[in-house]
LUMKE-625045 format. One line per field, with one value per residue (C-alpha): residue number from 1; residue in one letter; x, y, z. Coordinates in Angstrom, 2 decimals. Example, Ala and Ser with C-alpha at 12.3 -4.5 7.8 and 13.67 -1.06 7.14 Angstrom:
<recs>
k	(1,2);
r	(A,S);
x	(12.30,13.67);
y	(-4.50,-1.06);
z	(7.80,7.14);
</recs>
This chain:
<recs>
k	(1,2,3,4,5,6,7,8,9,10,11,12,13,14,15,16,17,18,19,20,21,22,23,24,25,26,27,28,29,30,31,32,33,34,35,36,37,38,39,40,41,42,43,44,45,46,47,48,49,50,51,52,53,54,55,56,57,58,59,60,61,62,63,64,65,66,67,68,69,70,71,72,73,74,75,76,77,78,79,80,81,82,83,84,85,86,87,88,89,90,91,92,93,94,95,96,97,98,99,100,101,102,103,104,105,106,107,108,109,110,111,112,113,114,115,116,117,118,119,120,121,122,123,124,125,126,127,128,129,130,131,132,133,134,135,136,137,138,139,140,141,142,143,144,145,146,147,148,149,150,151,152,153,154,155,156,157,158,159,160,161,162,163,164,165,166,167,168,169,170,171,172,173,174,175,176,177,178,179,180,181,182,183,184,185,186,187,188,189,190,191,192,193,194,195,196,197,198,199,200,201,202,203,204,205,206,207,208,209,210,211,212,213,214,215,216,217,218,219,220,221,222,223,224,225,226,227,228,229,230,231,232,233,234,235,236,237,238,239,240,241,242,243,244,245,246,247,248,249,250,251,252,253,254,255,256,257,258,259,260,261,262,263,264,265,266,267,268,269,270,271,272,273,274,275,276,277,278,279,280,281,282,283,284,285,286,287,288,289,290,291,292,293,294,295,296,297,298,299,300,301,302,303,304,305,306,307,308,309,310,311,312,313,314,315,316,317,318,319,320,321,322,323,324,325,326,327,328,329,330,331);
r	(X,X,X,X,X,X,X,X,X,X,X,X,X,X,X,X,X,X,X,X,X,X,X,X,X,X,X,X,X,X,X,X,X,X,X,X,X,X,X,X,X,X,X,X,X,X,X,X,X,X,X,X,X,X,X,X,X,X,X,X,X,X,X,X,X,X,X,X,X,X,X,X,X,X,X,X,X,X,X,X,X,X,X,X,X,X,X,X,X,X,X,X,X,X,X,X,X,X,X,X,X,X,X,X,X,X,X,X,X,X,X,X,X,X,X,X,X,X,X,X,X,X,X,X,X,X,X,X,X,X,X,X,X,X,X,X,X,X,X,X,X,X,X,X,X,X,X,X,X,X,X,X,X,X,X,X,X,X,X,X,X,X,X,X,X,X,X,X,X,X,X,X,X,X,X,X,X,X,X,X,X,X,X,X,X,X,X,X,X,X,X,X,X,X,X,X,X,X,X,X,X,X,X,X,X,X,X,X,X,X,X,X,X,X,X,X,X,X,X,X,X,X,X,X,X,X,X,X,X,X,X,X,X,X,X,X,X,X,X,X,X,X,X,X,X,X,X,X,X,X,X,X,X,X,X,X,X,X,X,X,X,X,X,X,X,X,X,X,X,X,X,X,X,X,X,X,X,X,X,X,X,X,X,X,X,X,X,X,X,X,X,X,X,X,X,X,X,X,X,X,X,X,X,X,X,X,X,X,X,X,X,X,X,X,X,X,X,X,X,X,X,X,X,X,X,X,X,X,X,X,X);
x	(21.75,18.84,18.58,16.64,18.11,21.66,23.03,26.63,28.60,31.90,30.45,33.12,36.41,39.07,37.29,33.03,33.88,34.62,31.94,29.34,30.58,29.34,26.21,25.33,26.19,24.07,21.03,21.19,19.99,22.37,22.19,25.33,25.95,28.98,29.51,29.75,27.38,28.91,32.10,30.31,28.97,31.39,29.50,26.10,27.70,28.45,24.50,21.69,20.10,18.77,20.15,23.11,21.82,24.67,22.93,24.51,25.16,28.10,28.26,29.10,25.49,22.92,20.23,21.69,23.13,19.13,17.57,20.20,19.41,15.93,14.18,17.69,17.39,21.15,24.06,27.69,29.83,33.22,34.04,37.35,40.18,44.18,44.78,42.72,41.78,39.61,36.74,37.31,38.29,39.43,36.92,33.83,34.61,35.23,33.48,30.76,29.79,30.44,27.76,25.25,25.53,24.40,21.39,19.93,20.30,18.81,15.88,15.31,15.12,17.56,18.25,21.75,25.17,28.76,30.72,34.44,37.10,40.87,43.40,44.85,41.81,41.61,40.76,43.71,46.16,48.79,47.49,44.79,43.78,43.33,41.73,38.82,38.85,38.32,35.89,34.21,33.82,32.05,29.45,28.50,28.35,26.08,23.36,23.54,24.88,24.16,26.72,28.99,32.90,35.52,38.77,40.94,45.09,46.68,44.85,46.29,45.14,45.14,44.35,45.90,47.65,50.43,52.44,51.35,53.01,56.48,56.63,55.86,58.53,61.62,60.48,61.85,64.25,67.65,66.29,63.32,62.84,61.74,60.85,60.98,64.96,67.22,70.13,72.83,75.41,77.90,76.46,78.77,81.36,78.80,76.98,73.19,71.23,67.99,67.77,64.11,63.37,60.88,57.69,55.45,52.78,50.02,48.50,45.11,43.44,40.58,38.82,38.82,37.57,34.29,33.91,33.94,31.44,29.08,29.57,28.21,25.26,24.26,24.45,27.82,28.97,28.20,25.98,27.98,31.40,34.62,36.99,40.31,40.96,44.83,46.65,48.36,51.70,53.46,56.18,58.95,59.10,62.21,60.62,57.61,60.44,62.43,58.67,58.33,61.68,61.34,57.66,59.20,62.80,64.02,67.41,67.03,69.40,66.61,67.32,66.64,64.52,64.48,60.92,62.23,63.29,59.67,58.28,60.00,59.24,55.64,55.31,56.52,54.50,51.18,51.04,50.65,47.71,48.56,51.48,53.93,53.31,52.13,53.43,50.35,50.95,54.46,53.30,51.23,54.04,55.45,53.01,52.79,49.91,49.06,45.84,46.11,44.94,41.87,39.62,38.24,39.66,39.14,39.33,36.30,34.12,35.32,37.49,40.64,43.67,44.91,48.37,50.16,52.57,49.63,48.16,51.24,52.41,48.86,49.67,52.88,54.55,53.20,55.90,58.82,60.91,59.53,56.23,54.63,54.83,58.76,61.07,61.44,65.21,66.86,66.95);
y	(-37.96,-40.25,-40.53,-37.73,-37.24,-38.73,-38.96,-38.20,-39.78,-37.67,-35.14,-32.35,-34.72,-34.87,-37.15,-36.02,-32.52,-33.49,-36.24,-33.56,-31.21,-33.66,-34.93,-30.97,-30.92,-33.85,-32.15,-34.29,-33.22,-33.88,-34.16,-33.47,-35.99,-34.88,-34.70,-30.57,-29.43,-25.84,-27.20,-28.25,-25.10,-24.05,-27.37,-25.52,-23.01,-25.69,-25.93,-23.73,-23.04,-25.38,-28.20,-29.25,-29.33,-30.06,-32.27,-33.55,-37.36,-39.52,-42.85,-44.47,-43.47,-45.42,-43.42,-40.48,-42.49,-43.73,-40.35,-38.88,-41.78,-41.39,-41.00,-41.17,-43.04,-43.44,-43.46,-43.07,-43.87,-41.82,-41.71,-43.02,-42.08,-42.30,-42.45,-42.98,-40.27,-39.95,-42.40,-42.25,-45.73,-47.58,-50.68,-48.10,-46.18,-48.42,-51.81,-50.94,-47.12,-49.00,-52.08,-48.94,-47.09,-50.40,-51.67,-47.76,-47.86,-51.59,-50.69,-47.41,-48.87,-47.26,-48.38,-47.67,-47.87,-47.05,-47.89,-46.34,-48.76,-48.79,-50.92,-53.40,-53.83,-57.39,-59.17,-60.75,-57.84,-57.22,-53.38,-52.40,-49.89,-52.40,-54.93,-52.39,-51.78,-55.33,-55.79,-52.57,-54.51,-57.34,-55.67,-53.88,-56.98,-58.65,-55.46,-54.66,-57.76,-55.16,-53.16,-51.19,-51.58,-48.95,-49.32,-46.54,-46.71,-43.21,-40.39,-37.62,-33.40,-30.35,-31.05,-34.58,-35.90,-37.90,-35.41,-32.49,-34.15,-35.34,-31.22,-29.89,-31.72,-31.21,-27.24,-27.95,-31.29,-32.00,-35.61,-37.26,-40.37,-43.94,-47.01,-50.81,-50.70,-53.47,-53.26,-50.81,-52.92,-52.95,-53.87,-53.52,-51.13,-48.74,-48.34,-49.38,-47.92,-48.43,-51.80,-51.72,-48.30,-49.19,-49.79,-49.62,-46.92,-46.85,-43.33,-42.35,-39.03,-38.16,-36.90,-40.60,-41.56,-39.36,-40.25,-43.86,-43.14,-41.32,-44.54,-46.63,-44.46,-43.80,-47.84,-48.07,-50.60,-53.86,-54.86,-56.70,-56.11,-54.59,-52.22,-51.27,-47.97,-46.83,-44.58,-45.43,-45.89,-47.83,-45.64,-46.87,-44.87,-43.16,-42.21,-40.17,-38.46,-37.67,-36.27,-34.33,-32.33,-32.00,-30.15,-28.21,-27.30,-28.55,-31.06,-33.37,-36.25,-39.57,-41.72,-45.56,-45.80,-49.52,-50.22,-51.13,-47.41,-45.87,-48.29,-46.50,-43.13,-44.24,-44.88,-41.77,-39.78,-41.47,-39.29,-36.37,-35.23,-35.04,-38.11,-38.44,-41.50,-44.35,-47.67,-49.31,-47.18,-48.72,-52.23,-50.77,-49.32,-53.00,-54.51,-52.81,-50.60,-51.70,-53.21,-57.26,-58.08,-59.92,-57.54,-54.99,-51.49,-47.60,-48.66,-51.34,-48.78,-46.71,-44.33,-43.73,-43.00,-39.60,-39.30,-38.20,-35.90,-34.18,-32.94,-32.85,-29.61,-27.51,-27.37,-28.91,-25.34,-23.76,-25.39,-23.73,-21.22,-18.18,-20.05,-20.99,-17.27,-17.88,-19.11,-23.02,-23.62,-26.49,-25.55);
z	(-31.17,-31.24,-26.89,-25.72,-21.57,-21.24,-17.73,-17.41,-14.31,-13.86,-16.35,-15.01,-15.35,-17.90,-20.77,-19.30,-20.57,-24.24,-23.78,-22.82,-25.21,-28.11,-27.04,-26.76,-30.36,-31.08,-29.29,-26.44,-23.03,-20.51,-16.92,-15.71,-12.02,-10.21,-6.33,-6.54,-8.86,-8.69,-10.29,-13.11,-14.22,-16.73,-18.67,-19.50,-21.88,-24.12,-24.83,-25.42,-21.83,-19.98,-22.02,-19.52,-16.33,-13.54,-10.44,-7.04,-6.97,-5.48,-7.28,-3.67,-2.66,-4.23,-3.73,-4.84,-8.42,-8.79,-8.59,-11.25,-13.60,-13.58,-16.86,-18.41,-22.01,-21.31,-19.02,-19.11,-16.22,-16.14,-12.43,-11.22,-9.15,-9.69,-5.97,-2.98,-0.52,2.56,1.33,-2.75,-2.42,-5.22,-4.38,-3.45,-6.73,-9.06,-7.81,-5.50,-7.39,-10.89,-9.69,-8.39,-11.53,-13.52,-11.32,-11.25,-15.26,-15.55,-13.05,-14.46,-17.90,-19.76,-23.34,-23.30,-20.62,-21.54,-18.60,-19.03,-17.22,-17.88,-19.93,-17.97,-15.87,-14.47,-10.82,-11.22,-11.28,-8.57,-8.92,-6.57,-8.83,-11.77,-9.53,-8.65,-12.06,-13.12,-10.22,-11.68,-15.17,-13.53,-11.67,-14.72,-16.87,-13.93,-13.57,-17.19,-19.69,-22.53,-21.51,-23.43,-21.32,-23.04,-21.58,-22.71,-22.50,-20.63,-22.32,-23.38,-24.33,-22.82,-19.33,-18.80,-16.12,-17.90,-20.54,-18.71,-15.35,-17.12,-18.34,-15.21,-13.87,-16.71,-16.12,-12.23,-12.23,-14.07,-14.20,-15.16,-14.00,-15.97,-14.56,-15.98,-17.73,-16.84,-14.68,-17.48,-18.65,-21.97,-25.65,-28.40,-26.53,-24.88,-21.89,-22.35,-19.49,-21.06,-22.51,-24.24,-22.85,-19.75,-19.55,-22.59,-23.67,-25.99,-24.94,-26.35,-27.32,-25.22,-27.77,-29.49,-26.16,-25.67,-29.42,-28.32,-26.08,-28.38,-30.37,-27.72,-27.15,-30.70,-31.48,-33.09,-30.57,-30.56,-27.14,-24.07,-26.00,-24.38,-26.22,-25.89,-26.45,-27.65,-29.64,-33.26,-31.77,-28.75,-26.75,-24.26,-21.07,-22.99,-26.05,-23.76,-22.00,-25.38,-26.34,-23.63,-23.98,-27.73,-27.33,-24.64,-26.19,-22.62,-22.53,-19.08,-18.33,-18.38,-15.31,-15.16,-12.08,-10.24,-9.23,-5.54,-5.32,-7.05,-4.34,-1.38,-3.43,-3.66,0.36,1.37,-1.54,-0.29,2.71,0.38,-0.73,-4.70,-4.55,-7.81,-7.79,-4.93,-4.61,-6.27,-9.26,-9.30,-9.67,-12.73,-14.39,-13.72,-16.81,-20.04,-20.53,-24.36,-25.54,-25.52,-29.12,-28.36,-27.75,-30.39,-30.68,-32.17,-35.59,-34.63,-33.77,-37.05,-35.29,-36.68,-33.58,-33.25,-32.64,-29.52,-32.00,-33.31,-30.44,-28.06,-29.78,-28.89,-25.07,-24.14,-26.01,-22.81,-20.71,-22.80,-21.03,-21.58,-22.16,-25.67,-27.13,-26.90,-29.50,-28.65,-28.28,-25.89,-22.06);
</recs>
Protein backbone atom coordinates (compact mmCIF):
# COMPACT_ATOMS: atom_id res chain seq x y z
CA UNK A 1 0.00 0.00 0.00
CA UNK A 2 1.82 3.00 -1.19
CA UNK A 3 -0.68 5.78 1.08
CA UNK A 4 0.66 5.99 4.42
CA UNK A 5 -2.90 7.18 6.78
CA UNK A 6 -6.13 6.10 4.94
CA UNK A 7 -9.36 7.40 6.40
CA UNK A 8 -12.17 5.00 6.34
CA UNK A 9 -15.89 6.48 6.35
CA UNK A 10 -18.27 3.56 7.50
CA UNK A 11 -15.14 1.57 8.47
CA UNK A 12 -17.44 -0.86 10.80
CA UNK A 13 -20.24 -1.66 7.96
CA UNK A 14 -20.76 -4.59 5.79
CA UNK A 15 -18.10 -3.85 2.79
CA UNK A 16 -15.50 -1.13 5.52
CA UNK A 17 -14.68 -4.35 7.39
CA UNK A 18 -13.21 -6.30 4.39
CA UNK A 19 -11.98 -2.88 3.10
CA UNK A 20 -10.03 -2.32 6.38
CA UNK A 21 -9.06 -5.75 6.62
CA UNK A 22 -6.84 -5.25 3.34
CA UNK A 23 -5.33 -2.05 3.66
CA UNK A 24 -4.04 -3.64 7.18
CA UNK A 25 -2.49 -6.21 5.01
CA UNK A 26 -1.02 -3.68 2.77
CA UNK A 27 0.57 -1.83 5.84
CA UNK A 28 -1.72 0.91 5.68
CA UNK A 29 -2.66 2.93 8.73
CA UNK A 30 -6.15 3.31 9.05
CA UNK A 31 -8.25 5.61 10.87
CA UNK A 32 -11.26 4.03 11.35
CA UNK A 33 -14.48 7.18 11.26
CA UNK A 34 -17.68 5.76 12.45
CA UNK A 35 -20.42 7.53 14.63
CA UNK A 36 -19.65 4.91 17.74
CA UNK A 37 -16.20 4.36 17.91
CA UNK A 38 -16.76 1.49 20.50
CA UNK A 39 -18.50 -0.53 17.78
CA UNK A 40 -15.62 -0.45 15.79
CA UNK A 41 -13.29 -2.09 17.99
CA UNK A 42 -13.41 -5.54 16.86
CA UNK A 43 -11.45 -3.62 13.57
CA UNK A 44 -7.96 -3.12 15.38
CA UNK A 45 -7.23 -6.85 15.68
CA UNK A 46 -6.98 -7.03 12.12
CA UNK A 47 -3.57 -4.94 12.46
CA UNK A 48 -0.61 -4.85 14.55
CA UNK A 49 -1.43 -2.28 17.47
CA UNK A 50 -2.01 0.90 16.95
CA UNK A 51 -2.39 0.54 13.24
CA UNK A 52 -6.40 0.78 13.11
CA UNK A 53 -7.36 3.41 15.13
CA UNK A 54 -11.39 3.69 15.44
CA UNK A 55 -12.38 7.74 15.82
CA UNK A 56 -15.92 9.45 16.32
CA UNK A 57 -17.22 11.28 13.18
CA UNK A 58 -20.82 11.61 11.60
CA UNK A 59 -20.51 12.40 7.91
CA UNK A 60 -23.68 14.86 8.44
CA UNK A 61 -21.31 17.01 10.64
CA UNK A 62 -18.77 18.77 8.82
CA UNK A 63 -16.62 19.51 11.32
CA UNK A 64 -16.48 16.33 12.70
CA UNK A 65 -15.81 14.61 8.76
CA UNK A 66 -12.76 17.49 8.51
CA UNK A 67 -11.00 16.60 11.68
CA UNK A 68 -11.11 12.70 10.74
CA UNK A 69 -9.65 13.49 7.32
CA UNK A 70 -6.92 15.35 8.45
CA UNK A 71 -3.50 14.32 7.34
CA UNK A 72 -5.28 11.46 5.52
CA UNK A 73 -3.24 10.67 2.09
CA UNK A 74 -6.63 9.06 1.28
CA UNK A 75 -10.26 8.63 1.86
CA UNK A 76 -12.92 6.19 1.27
CA UNK A 77 -16.48 7.01 1.74
CA UNK A 78 -18.73 3.86 2.62
CA UNK A 79 -21.59 5.40 4.58
CA UNK A 80 -25.13 4.86 3.44
CA UNK A 81 -28.38 3.81 4.67
CA UNK A 82 -31.16 1.25 3.26
CA UNK A 83 -33.91 3.07 5.08
CA UNK A 84 -34.26 6.29 6.80
CA UNK A 85 -34.49 6.68 10.55
CA UNK A 86 -34.64 9.54 13.04
CA UNK A 87 -32.18 11.96 11.08
CA UNK A 88 -30.10 9.22 8.79
CA UNK A 89 -31.74 10.82 5.97
CA UNK A 90 -31.29 9.62 2.66
CA UNK A 91 -30.49 13.36 1.26
CA UNK A 92 -28.17 14.25 4.56
CA UNK A 93 -26.39 10.84 4.07
CA UNK A 94 -25.90 10.43 0.84
CA UNK A 95 -25.99 14.11 -0.75
CA UNK A 96 -25.13 16.54 1.88
CA UNK A 97 -22.47 13.87 4.09
CA UNK A 98 -21.22 12.58 0.48
CA UNK A 99 -20.50 16.62 -0.67
CA UNK A 100 -18.74 17.05 3.15
CA UNK A 101 -16.67 14.05 2.80
CA UNK A 102 -15.26 15.50 -0.68
CA UNK A 103 -14.54 19.25 0.25
CA UNK A 104 -12.68 17.92 3.75
CA UNK A 105 -10.54 15.51 1.33
CA UNK A 106 -9.96 18.36 -1.44
CA UNK A 107 -9.06 21.00 1.36
CA UNK A 108 -7.11 18.67 3.32
CA UNK A 109 -5.16 17.68 0.28
CA UNK A 110 -5.59 14.25 -0.05
CA UNK A 111 -4.16 12.46 -3.10
CA UNK A 112 -6.72 9.99 -3.34
CA UNK A 113 -11.03 9.58 -2.80
CA UNK A 114 -13.06 6.46 -3.51
CA UNK A 115 -16.52 7.43 -3.00
CA UNK A 116 -18.81 4.09 -2.88
CA UNK A 117 -22.43 4.91 -4.42
CA UNK A 118 -24.94 2.31 -5.70
CA UNK A 119 -26.06 0.86 -9.14
CA UNK A 120 -28.86 2.52 -10.35
CA UNK A 121 -27.89 5.76 -8.80
CA UNK A 122 -29.30 8.71 -10.82
CA UNK A 123 -31.22 12.29 -9.99
CA UNK A 124 -33.56 11.21 -12.17
CA UNK A 125 -34.82 8.06 -10.46
CA UNK A 126 -38.37 7.66 -9.07
CA UNK A 127 -36.39 6.05 -5.91
CA UNK A 128 -35.55 8.42 -3.18
CA UNK A 129 -32.90 6.31 -2.21
CA UNK A 130 -31.26 6.36 -5.74
CA UNK A 131 -31.90 10.02 -6.13
CA UNK A 132 -29.69 10.80 -2.93
CA UNK A 133 -27.52 8.50 -4.36
CA UNK A 134 -27.18 10.25 -7.65
CA UNK A 135 -27.17 13.60 -5.82
CA UNK A 136 -24.35 11.94 -3.68
CA UNK A 137 -22.32 11.31 -7.08
CA UNK A 138 -22.51 14.91 -8.00
CA UNK A 139 -21.32 16.55 -5.03
CA UNK A 140 -18.38 14.37 -5.08
CA UNK A 141 -17.57 15.02 -8.71
CA UNK A 142 -17.95 18.98 -7.86
CA UNK A 143 -15.43 18.98 -4.48
CA UNK A 144 -13.22 16.37 -5.92
CA UNK A 145 -13.34 15.94 -10.09
CA UNK A 146 -10.54 13.27 -9.43
CA UNK A 147 -12.73 11.18 -7.87
CA UNK A 148 -12.91 7.63 -7.91
CA UNK A 149 -17.28 6.71 -7.97
CA UNK A 150 -17.71 2.67 -7.45
CA UNK A 151 -21.18 1.77 -7.69
CA UNK A 152 -21.60 -1.75 -6.62
CA UNK A 153 -24.95 -4.00 -7.62
CA UNK A 154 -26.61 -5.89 -4.16
CA UNK A 155 -23.61 -7.37 -2.43
CA UNK A 156 -23.52 -10.41 -1.16
CA UNK A 157 -21.22 -12.68 1.94
CA UNK A 158 -21.53 -13.56 5.21
CA UNK A 159 -23.18 -10.73 6.78
CA UNK A 160 -25.40 -9.33 3.91
CA UNK A 161 -28.64 -8.11 3.95
CA UNK A 162 -30.09 -9.62 0.71
CA UNK A 163 -29.53 -13.73 0.74
CA UNK A 164 -29.23 -13.72 4.35
CA UNK A 165 -32.88 -11.87 4.51
CA UNK A 166 -34.70 -14.25 1.75
CA UNK A 167 -33.25 -17.38 4.32
CA UNK A 168 -34.31 -15.92 7.30
CA UNK A 169 -37.54 -15.71 5.97
CA UNK A 170 -38.07 -19.44 4.06
CA UNK A 171 -36.77 -20.70 7.82
CA UNK A 172 -40.32 -18.92 9.11
CA UNK A 173 -42.84 -18.44 5.88
CA UNK A 174 -44.47 -21.10 3.49
CA UNK A 175 -44.07 -18.29 0.86
CA UNK A 176 -41.54 -16.12 -0.29
CA UNK A 177 -42.49 -13.40 -2.00
CA UNK A 178 -41.17 -11.82 -5.68
CA UNK A 179 -41.95 -8.74 -7.13
CA UNK A 180 -41.94 -7.45 -10.97
CA UNK A 181 -43.92 -10.86 -12.80
CA UNK A 182 -46.74 -10.12 -15.04
CA UNK A 183 -50.25 -10.76 -14.35
CA UNK A 184 -50.14 -15.35 -14.60
CA UNK A 185 -51.82 -16.33 -17.54
CA UNK A 186 -51.72 -19.67 -20.00
CA UNK A 187 -48.56 -20.37 -22.44
CA UNK A 188 -48.59 -23.50 -24.25
CA UNK A 189 -51.24 -25.35 -21.91
CA UNK A 190 -49.80 -24.26 -18.48
CA UNK A 191 -50.14 -21.71 -16.07
CA UNK A 192 -47.16 -19.13 -16.26
CA UNK A 193 -47.11 -17.18 -13.04
CA UNK A 194 -43.76 -15.85 -13.56
CA UNK A 195 -43.38 -14.60 -17.00
CA UNK A 196 -39.51 -13.45 -17.05
CA UNK A 197 -39.10 -14.18 -13.38
CA UNK A 198 -39.25 -10.44 -11.76
CA UNK A 199 -37.05 -8.08 -11.38
CA UNK A 200 -33.44 -8.56 -12.41
CA UNK A 201 -30.19 -9.12 -10.25
CA UNK A 202 -26.65 -8.83 -10.83
CA UNK A 203 -25.42 -9.34 -7.09
CA UNK A 204 -21.75 -8.69 -6.30
CA UNK A 205 -19.22 -10.13 -3.81
CA UNK A 206 -18.13 -7.74 -1.27
CA UNK A 207 -14.97 -8.85 -1.28
CA UNK A 208 -14.66 -7.70 -5.18
CA UNK A 209 -15.92 -4.53 -3.80
CA UNK A 210 -13.26 -3.56 -1.00
CA UNK A 211 -10.86 -4.94 -3.71
CA UNK A 212 -12.28 -2.28 -5.97
CA UNK A 213 -11.58 0.07 -3.56
CA UNK A 214 -8.00 -0.87 -2.85
CA UNK A 215 -7.80 -0.44 -6.63
CA UNK A 216 -8.79 3.05 -6.50
CA UNK A 217 -6.45 3.90 -3.76
CA UNK A 218 -3.39 2.11 -4.98
CA UNK A 219 -3.86 3.87 -8.68
CA UNK A 220 -5.51 1.08 -10.55
CA UNK A 221 -8.43 3.27 -11.42
CA UNK A 222 -8.51 5.59 -13.83
CA UNK A 223 -9.08 9.43 -12.20
CA UNK A 224 -12.85 11.01 -12.42
CA UNK A 225 -14.18 7.55 -13.83
CA UNK A 226 -17.34 5.68 -12.47
CA UNK A 227 -17.57 1.87 -12.17
CA UNK A 228 -20.13 -0.46 -12.01
CA UNK A 229 -19.63 -3.05 -9.85
CA UNK A 230 -21.65 -6.68 -10.53
CA UNK A 231 -21.39 -10.18 -10.27
CA UNK A 232 -20.66 -12.76 -13.37
CA UNK A 233 -24.23 -13.64 -13.69
CA UNK A 234 -27.80 -11.87 -13.96
CA UNK A 235 -30.68 -13.61 -11.74
CA UNK A 236 -34.56 -13.16 -11.98
CA UNK A 237 -36.22 -12.59 -8.64
CA UNK A 238 -37.09 -16.50 -9.09
CA UNK A 239 -33.83 -17.82 -9.67
CA UNK A 240 -32.50 -15.92 -6.06
CA UNK A 241 -35.40 -17.58 -4.38
CA UNK A 242 -34.71 -21.12 -6.11
CA UNK A 243 -30.96 -20.23 -4.64
CA UNK A 244 -31.96 -19.60 -1.51
CA UNK A 245 -33.92 -22.94 -0.90
CA UNK A 246 -31.31 -25.04 -2.65
CA UNK A 247 -28.36 -23.68 -0.09
CA UNK A 248 -30.80 -24.19 2.60
CA UNK A 249 -32.43 -27.73 1.61
CA UNK A 250 -35.79 -25.73 2.32
CA UNK A 251 -38.95 -26.27 -0.43
CA UNK A 252 -41.23 -22.77 -0.25
CA UNK A 253 -44.07 -22.10 -2.68
CA UNK A 254 -42.56 -18.58 -4.69
CA UNK A 255 -45.41 -16.04 -4.86
CA UNK A 256 -45.74 -13.35 -7.67
CA UNK A 257 -46.03 -10.21 -5.64
CA UNK A 258 -47.87 -7.02 -7.57
CA UNK A 259 -45.88 -3.94 -6.72
CA UNK A 260 -49.32 -2.11 -5.70
CA UNK A 261 -49.52 -4.75 -2.86
CA UNK A 262 -45.38 -4.45 -1.75
CA UNK A 263 -46.45 -0.71 -1.83
CA UNK A 264 -49.21 -1.08 0.83
CA UNK A 265 -46.71 -3.72 2.55
CA UNK A 266 -44.02 -1.07 2.38
CA UNK A 267 -46.34 1.77 4.20
CA UNK A 268 -47.26 -0.17 6.95
CA UNK A 269 -43.55 -1.74 7.39
CA UNK A 270 -42.09 1.90 7.52
CA UNK A 271 -43.37 2.43 10.96
CA UNK A 272 -41.08 -0.32 12.07
CA UNK A 273 -37.91 0.16 13.06
CA UNK A 274 -36.12 -2.69 10.79
CA UNK A 275 -39.06 -2.60 7.75
CA UNK A 276 -39.02 -5.70 5.09
CA UNK A 277 -39.18 -3.57 2.81
CA UNK A 278 -40.58 0.37 2.42
CA UNK A 279 -42.43 1.68 -0.36
CA UNK A 280 -39.39 3.51 -1.86
CA UNK A 281 -37.60 0.25 -1.98
CA UNK A 282 -40.58 -0.99 -4.06
CA UNK A 283 -40.17 1.51 -6.78
CA UNK A 284 -36.42 0.18 -6.84
CA UNK A 285 -37.29 -3.26 -7.26
CA UNK A 286 -39.50 -1.62 -10.15
CA UNK A 287 -36.06 -1.05 -12.51
CA UNK A 288 -33.58 -3.72 -12.91
CA UNK A 289 -30.63 -3.53 -10.74
CA UNK A 290 -27.87 -4.56 -13.56
CA UNK A 291 -24.98 -2.45 -14.67
CA UNK A 292 -26.00 -0.29 -17.94
CA UNK A 293 -23.08 -1.14 -20.32
CA UNK A 294 -21.56 2.16 -20.64
CA UNK A 295 -19.72 2.49 -17.87
CA UNK A 296 -16.54 0.35 -17.00
CA UNK A 297 -16.76 -2.65 -14.71
CA UNK A 298 -14.68 -5.41 -12.32
CA UNK A 299 -12.95 -6.85 -15.12
CA UNK A 300 -11.74 -2.96 -16.00
CA UNK A 301 -10.08 -2.64 -12.98
CA UNK A 302 -8.59 -6.39 -13.44
CA UNK A 303 -10.86 -8.06 -11.07
CA UNK A 304 -12.31 -11.06 -12.12
CA UNK A 305 -16.38 -11.53 -10.51
CA UNK A 306 -16.86 -14.02 -7.91
CA UNK A 307 -19.82 -15.91 -8.16
CA UNK A 308 -22.88 -15.85 -5.96
CA UNK A 309 -22.76 -19.99 -6.07
CA UNK A 310 -19.36 -19.98 -4.75
CA UNK A 311 -19.73 -18.18 -1.81
CA UNK A 312 -23.53 -18.73 -1.14
CA UNK A 313 -22.73 -22.24 0.21
CA UNK A 314 -20.12 -20.83 3.21
CA UNK A 315 -23.04 -19.23 5.27
CA UNK A 316 -26.38 -19.74 3.80
CA UNK A 317 -25.82 -23.83 5.21
CA UNK A 318 -26.41 -22.13 8.57
CA UNK A 319 -30.08 -21.62 7.81
CA UNK A 320 -30.73 -25.49 7.27
CA UNK A 321 -32.90 -27.17 9.77
CA UNK A 322 -30.90 -28.39 12.20
CA UNK A 323 -28.39 -25.68 11.17
CA UNK A 324 -25.21 -26.18 8.84
CA UNK A 325 -23.74 -29.25 10.93
CA UNK A 326 -27.02 -31.11 9.65
CA UNK A 327 -27.46 -33.25 6.68
CA UNK A 328 -29.04 -30.76 3.96
CA UNK A 329 -32.27 -32.45 2.80
CA UNK A 330 -35.57 -30.44 1.47
CA UNK A 331 -37.79 -28.87 4.33
Amino acid sequence: MATRLVTVFGASGFVGRHVVQRLAVGGAQVRAAVRNPDNALFLKPMGYVGQITPVQANIRNAASVRAAVAGADAVVNLVGVLHESGKQRFDAVHAAGAGNVARAAHAAGCAVLAHVSALGASTSSPSRYARSKGAGEKAVRDAFPDAVILRPSVMFGPQDGFFNRFAKMAQISPVLPVFGCPFPRFRNGRLDCYGAGGTKFQPVHVGDVADAVIKALEGGAAKGKTYELAGPRVYSSVDVMRLVMAETGRRRLIVPVPFWVGSVLGFFGGFLPAPPITRDQVKLLKADNVPGGKLPTLRDLGIEPTAAELILPTYLDAYRRGGRYSRARLA
